[in-house]
N, C-alpha and C positions, 0 to 999 in steps of 0.2 A: 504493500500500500504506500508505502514511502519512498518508494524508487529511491534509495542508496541516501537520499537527504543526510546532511551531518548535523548530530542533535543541537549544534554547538551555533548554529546557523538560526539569524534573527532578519524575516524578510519585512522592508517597511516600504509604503507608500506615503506621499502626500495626496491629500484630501482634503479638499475644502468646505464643501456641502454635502449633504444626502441627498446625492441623485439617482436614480436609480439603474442607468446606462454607464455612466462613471464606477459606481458602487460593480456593476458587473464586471467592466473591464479590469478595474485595481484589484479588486479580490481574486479574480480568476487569475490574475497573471502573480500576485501572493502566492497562491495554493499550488500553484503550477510549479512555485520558485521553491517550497518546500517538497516536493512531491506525491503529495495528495491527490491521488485518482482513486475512489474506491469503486471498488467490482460490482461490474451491472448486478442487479439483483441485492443487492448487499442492502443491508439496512443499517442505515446512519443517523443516530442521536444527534441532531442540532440543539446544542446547550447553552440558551442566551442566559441573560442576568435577567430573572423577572423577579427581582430582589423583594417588590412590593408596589401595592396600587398608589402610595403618598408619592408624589412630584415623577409618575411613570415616567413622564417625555423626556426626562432627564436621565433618572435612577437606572433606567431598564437600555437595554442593548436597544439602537435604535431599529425599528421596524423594519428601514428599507435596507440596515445590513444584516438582520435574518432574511430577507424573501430573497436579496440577491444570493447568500448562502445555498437560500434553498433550490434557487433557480439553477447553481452551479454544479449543486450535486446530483439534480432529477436528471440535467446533460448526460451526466455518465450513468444514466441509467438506473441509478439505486434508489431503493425507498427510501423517504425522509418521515422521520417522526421529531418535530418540534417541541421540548419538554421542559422541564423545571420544577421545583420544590419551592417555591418562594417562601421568606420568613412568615407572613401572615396573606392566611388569605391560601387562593388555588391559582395555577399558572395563568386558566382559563379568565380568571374576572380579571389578574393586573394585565391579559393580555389586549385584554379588551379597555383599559383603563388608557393603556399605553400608544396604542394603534395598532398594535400585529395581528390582532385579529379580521383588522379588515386588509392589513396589507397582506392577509397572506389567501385573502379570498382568488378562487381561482386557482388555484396553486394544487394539486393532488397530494396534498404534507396530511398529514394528521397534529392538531396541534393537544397537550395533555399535560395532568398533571403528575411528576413521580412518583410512584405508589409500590405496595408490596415489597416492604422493605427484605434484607437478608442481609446478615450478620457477617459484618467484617471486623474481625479482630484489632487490635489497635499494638500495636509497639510497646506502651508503657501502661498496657492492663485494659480493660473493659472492651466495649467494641462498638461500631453505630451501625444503623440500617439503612443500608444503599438500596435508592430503588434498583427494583428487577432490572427495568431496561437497559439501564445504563450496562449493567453486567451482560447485556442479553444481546445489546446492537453489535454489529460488526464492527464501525467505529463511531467515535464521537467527536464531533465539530463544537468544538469548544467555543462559546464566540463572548467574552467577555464584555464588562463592560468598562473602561480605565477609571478611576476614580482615587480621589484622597477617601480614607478610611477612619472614625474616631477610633477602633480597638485594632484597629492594625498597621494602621498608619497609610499606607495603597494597597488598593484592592484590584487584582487583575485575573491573571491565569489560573494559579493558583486555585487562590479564593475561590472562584468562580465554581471550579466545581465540588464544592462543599454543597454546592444546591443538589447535588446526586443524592446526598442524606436526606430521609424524608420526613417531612412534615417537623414535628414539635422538637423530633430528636436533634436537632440543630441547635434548640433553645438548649436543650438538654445537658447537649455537651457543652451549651459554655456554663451553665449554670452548674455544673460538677468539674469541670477541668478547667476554667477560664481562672486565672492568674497560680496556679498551679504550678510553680516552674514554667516548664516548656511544654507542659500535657496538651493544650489547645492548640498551639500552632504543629506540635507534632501530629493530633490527629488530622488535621486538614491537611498537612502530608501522607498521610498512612492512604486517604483518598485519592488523594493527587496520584500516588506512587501506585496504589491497586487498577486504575485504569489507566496507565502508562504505556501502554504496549497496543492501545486503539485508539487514543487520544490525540488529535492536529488541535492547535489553538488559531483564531483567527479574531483577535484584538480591537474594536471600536475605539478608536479615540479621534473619531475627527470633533466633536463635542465631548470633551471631557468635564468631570464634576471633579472640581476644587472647592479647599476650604474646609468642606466638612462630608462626612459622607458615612454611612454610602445612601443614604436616602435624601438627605434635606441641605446637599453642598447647591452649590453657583456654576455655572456654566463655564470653560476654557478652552478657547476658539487650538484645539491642538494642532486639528488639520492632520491625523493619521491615522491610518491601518496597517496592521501590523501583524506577521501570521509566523509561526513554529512549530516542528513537531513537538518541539519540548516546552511546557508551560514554567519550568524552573528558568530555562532563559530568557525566555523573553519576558520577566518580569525583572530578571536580573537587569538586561540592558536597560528598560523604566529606570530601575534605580538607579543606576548610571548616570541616568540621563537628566536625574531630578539633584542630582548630588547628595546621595545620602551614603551610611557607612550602616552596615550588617547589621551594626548595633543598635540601629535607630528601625530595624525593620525586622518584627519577631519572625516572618518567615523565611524574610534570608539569610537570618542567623541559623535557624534551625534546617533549611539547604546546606549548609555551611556542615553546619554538625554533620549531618549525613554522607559528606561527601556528595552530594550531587552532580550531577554532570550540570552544566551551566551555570553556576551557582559562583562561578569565576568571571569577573569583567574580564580577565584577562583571558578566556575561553571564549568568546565570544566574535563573529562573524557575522559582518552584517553584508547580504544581497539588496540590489536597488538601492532606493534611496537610503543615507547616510544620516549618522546619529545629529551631525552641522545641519541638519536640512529643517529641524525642528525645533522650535523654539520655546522651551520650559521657565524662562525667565520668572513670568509674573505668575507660576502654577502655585498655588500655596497648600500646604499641607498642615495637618492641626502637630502642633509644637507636642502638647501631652496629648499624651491616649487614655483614653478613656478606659476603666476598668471593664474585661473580658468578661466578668460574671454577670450575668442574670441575676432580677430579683424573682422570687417564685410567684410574685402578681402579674410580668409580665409574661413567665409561662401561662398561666391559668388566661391572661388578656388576651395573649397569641393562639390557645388554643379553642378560644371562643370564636375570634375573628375566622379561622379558619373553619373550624365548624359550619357559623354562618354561612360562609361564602361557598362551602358544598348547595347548602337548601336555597343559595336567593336564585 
């Protein structure tokens, strides 16, 4: 599926707008530059950020780079199933909150929520519940969304697919591992690292969210897309590019730990456009982070919300 791609390899575009002819030709010629063709018939997870319904047009991957996604991989023939776990709520109401559900009208995708979880063990003890599909597609198009982070400082690759855990169990983990040593950022590698081996990332940031995130930041005119097999690098090259150090970023201190493969600036290979082509000057990030734990109100709020939004 990766035609020989080197993991170490970070492809970027500039982008200025969400157009949708634009959005096709930059992404397809991204996917292309990491080797991304999957096998007619294959069925492939599109895993945007539908983080939540509060400030979608912002918080959530934009609409026209899921259906260009979607439109790149129905070319080669494979079925696409468009998914997520969002924090509150179902994929389906913030999808609809957001626009993707009408941009993906027309489209032969299935769009849904992550459900039927099953039991991944974790590194440093207990375990969380991955939805089925994600274990179940042949690969998964990772499609982020860039943003500044209050509990992690940036939210990209990585992050992103933490939405594969479903429903409440999200809350769950931070509300039992969250400021715990390293137990929180290493389960959202234990994630990262269990779908590793089917996972392409393919990065929104031509609108990025600064300031405060991941729900209720400010809009940062980025102007890129940016795609990898490996989601450990191409969050590294972000950091890079933002000027931060290991220490300022729990997850890639804890890539660091691991040993990761990209997890090195100085491993790092950029195709196309160049790290000088983008401009992070005025991106602002929150100086302290906000405490990883959960209060058990906002469990019990989060699993109301979600609730509701099965029956509206």
């Amino acid at each position: 599926m990766y035609a020989g791609a080197m993991q170490s390899t970070v492809a970027m575009a500039r982008l200025g707008a969400y157009e949708e002819s634009a959005l096709l030709c930059e992404a397809g010629l991204l996917l292309e530059a990491i080797g991304f063709r999957p096998a007619p018939g294959s069925l492939v997870l599109l895993k945007p950020n539908l983080v939540s319904a509060t400030n979608a047009g912002l918080s959530t991957t934009h609409p026209l780079v899921v259906r260009a996604a979607c439109r790149l991989v129905l070319d080669y023939g494979a079925r696409v199933v468009v998914a997520d776990s969002p924090a509150f709520g179902s994929a389906e109401s913030v999808a609809g909150q957001s626009g993707l559900t009408e941009a993906l009208r027309g489209l032969p995708v299935k769009l849904t929520t992550l459900c039927n979880p099953r039991r991944l063990p974790l590194r440093l003890g207990g375990s969380l519940g991955l939805g089925s599909l994600a274990l179940e597609a042949d690969a998964i198009l990772n499609l982020p969304k860039f943003k500044a982070h209050n509990q992690m400082r940036v939210s990209a690759a990585v992050k992103n697919l933490f939405g594969c855990v479903v429903g409440c169990r999200k809350a769950i983990a931070h509300a039992r591992w969250g400021d715990h040593g390293n137990r929180f950022e290493s389960a959202l590698m234990d994630v990262a690292q269990a779908l590793l081996s089917k996972t392409v990332h393919l990065l929104d940031g031509i609108t990025a969210m600064h300031v405060r995130g991941p729900m209720k930041g400010d809009p940062y005119p980025l102007g890129m897309l940016a795609a990898s097999i490996d989601g450990v690098a191409l969050d590294t090259a972000l950091y890079g590019l933002l000027g931060l150090r290991p220490q300022d970023v729990p997850l890639w201190a804890e890539a660091l730990r691991r040993g990761a493969p990209g997890a090195e600036l100085s491993s790092l290979a950029y195709s196309l456009a160049q790290p000088a082509d983008f401009d992070f000057s005025g991106f602002v990030i929150p100086e302290v982070l906000d405490v990883q734990t959960f209060h058990p109100y906002r469990l019990i709020r989060g699993r109301l919300r979600s609730l509701c939004a099965r029956f509206l």
